[in-house]
N, CA, C and O of each residue as an XYZ file, in Angstrom:
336
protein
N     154.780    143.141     54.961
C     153.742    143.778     54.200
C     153.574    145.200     54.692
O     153.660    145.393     55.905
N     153.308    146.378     53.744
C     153.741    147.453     54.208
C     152.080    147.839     54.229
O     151.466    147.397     53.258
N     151.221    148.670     55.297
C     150.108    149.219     54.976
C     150.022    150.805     54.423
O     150.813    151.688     54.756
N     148.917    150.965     53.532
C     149.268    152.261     52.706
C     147.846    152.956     53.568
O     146.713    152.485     53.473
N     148.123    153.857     54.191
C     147.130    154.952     54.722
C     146.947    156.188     53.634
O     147.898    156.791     53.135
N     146.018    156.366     53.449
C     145.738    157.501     53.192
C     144.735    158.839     53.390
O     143.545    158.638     53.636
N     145.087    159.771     53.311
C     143.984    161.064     54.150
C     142.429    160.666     54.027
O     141.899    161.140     55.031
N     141.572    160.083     53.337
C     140.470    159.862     53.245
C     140.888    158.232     54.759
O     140.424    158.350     55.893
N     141.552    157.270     54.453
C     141.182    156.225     55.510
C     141.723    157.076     57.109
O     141.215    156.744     58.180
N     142.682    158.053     57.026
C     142.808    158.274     58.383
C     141.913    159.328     58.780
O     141.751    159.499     59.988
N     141.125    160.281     57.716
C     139.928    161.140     58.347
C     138.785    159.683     58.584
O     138.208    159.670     59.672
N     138.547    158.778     57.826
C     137.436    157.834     58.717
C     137.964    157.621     59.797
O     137.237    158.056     60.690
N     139.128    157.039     60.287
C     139.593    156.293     60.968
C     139.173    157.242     62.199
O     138.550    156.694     63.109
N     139.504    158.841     62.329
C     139.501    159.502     63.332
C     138.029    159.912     63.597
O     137.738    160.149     64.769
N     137.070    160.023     62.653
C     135.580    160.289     62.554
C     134.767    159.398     63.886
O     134.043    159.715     64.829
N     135.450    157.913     63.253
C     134.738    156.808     63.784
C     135.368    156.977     65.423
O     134.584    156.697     66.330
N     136.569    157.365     65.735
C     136.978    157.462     66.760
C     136.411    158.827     67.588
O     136.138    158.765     68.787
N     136.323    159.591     67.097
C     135.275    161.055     67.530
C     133.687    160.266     67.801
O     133.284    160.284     68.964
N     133.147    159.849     67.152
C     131.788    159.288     67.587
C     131.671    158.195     68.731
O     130.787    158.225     69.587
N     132.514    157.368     68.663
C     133.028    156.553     70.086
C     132.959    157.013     71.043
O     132.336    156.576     72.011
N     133.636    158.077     70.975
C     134.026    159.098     72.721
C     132.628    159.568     72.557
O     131.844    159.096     73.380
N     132.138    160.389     71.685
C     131.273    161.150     72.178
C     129.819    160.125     72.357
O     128.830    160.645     72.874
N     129.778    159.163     72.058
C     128.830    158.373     72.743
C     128.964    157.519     74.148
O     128.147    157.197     75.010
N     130.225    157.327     73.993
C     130.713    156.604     75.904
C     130.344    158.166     76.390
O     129.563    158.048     77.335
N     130.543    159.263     76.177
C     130.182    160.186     76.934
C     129.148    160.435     77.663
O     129.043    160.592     78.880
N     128.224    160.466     76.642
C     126.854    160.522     76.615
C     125.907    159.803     77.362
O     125.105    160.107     78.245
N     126.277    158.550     76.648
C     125.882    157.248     77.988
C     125.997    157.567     79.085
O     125.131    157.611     79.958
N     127.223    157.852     79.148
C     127.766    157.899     81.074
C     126.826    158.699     81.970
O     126.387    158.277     83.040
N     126.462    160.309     81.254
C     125.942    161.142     81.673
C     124.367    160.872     81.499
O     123.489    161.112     82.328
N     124.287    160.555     80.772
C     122.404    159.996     80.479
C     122.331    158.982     82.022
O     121.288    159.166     82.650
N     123.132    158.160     82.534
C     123.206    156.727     83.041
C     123.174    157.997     84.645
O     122.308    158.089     85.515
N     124.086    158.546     84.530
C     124.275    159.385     85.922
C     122.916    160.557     86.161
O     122.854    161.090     87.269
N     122.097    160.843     85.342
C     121.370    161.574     85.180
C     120.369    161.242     85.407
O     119.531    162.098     85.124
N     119.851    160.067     85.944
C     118.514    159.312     86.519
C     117.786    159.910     87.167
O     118.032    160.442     88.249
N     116.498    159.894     86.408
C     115.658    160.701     87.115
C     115.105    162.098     86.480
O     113.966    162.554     86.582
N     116.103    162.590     85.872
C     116.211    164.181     85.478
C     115.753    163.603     83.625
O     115.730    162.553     82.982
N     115.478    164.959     83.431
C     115.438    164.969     81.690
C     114.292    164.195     81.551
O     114.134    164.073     80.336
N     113.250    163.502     82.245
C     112.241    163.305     82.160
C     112.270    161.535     82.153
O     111.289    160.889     81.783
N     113.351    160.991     82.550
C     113.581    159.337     82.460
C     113.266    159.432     83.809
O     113.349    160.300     84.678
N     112.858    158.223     83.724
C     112.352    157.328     84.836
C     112.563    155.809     85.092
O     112.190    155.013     84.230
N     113.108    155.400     86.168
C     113.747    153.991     85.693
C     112.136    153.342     86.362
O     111.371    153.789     87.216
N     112.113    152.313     85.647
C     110.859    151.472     85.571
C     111.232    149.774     86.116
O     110.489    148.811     85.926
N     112.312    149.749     86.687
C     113.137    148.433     87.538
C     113.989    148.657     88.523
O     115.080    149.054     88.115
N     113.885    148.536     89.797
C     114.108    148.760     91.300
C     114.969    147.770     91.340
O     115.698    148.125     92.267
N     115.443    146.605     90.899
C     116.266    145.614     90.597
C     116.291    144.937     92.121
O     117.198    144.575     92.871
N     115.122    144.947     92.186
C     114.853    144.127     93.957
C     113.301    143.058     93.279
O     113.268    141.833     93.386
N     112.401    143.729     92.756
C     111.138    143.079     92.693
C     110.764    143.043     91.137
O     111.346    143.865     90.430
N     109.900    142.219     90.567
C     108.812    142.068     89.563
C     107.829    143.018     89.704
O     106.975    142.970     88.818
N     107.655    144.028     90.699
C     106.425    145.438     90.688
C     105.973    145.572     89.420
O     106.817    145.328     88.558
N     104.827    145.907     89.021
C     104.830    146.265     87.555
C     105.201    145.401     86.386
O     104.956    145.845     85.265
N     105.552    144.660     86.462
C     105.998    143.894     85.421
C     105.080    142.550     85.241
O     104.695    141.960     86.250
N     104.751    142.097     83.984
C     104.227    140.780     84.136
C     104.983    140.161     83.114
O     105.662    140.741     82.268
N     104.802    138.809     83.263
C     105.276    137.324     82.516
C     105.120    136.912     83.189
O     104.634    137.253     84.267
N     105.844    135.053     82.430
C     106.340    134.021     83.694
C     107.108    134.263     84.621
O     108.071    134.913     84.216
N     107.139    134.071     85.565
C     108.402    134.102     86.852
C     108.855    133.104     87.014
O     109.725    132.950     87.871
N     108.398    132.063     86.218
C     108.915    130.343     86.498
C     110.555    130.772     85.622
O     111.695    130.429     85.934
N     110.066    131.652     84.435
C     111.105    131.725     83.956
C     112.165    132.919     84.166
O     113.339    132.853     83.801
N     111.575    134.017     84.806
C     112.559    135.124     84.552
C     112.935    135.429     86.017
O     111.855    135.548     86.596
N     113.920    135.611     86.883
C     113.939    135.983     87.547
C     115.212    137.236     88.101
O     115.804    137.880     87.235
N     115.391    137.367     88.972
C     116.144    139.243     89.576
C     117.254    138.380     89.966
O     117.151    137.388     90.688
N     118.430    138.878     89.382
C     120.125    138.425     90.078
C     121.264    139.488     90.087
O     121.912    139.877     89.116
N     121.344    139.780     91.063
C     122.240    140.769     91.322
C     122.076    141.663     90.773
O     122.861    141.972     89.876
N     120.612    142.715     91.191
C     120.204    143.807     90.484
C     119.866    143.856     88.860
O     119.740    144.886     88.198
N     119.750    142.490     88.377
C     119.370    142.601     87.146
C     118.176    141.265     86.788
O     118.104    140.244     87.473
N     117.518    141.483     85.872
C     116.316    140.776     85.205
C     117.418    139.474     84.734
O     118.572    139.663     84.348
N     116.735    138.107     84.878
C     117.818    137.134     84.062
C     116.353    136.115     84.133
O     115.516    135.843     84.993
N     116.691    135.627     82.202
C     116.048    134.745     81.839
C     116.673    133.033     81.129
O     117.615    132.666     80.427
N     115.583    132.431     81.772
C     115.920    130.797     81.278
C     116.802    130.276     82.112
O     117.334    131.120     82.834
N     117.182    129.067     82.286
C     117.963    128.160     82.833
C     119.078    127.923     81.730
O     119.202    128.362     80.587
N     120.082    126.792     82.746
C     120.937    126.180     81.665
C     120.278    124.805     81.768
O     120.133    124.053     80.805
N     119.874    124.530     83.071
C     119.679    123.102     82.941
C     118.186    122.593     82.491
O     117.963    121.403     82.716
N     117.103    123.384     81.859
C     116.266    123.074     81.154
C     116.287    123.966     79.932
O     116.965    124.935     79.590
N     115.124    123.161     79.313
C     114.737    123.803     77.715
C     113.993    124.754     77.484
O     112.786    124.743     77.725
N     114.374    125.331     77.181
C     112.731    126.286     76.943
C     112.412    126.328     75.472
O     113.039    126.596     74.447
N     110.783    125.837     75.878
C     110.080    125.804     74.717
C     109.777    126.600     73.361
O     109.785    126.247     72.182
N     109.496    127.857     74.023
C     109.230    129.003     73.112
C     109.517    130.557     73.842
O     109.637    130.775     75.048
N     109.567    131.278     73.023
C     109.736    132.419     73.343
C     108.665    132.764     74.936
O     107.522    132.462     75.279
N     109.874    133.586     75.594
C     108.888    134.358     76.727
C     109.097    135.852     76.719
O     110.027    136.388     76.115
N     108.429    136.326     77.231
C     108.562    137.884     77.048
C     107.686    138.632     78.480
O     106.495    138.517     78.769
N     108.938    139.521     79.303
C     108.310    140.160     80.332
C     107.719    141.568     79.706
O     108.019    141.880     78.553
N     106.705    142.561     80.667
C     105.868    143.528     79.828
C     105.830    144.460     81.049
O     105.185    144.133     82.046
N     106.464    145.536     80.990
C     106.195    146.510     81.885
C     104.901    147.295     81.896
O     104.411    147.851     80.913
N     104.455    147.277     82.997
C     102.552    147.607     82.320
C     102.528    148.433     84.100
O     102.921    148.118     85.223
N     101.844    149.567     83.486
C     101.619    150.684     84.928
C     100.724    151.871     84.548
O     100.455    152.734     85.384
């Protein structure tokens, strides 16, 4: 089966590929830029400070927030709330 390209699918094709990069870019530098530009990270990835919910359910693993079990159910929605 032969595929038929043409100048309109390979200008998307390269568009969509220009916006890719320039957002992994962006990220990277936003992510390295902590602190500056007026962000403020609001999780120390050590403690619950500031934060409320359950803790039965949510807890800190390897620098990150992790919710629910595998080996129980959870009933209904939970939701942590950064409040400061």
């Amino acid at each position: 089966m032969k595929y038929k390209f043409s100048m309109k699918t390979s200008a998307r094709t390269l568009a969509l590929i220009l916006v890719a990069v320039v957002l992994v870019g962006n990220s990277r530098r936003i992510s390295a830029d902590d602190g500056e530009n007026g962000f403020q990270s609001i999780f120390n990835g050590e403690t619950f400070d500031h934060w409320e919910g359950d803790k039965n359910v949510f807890r800190i693993e390897d620098a990150a927030i992790v919710g629910g079990t595998l080996s129980n159910r959870i009933p209904h929605n939970f939701f942590l709330r950064y409040k400061r």
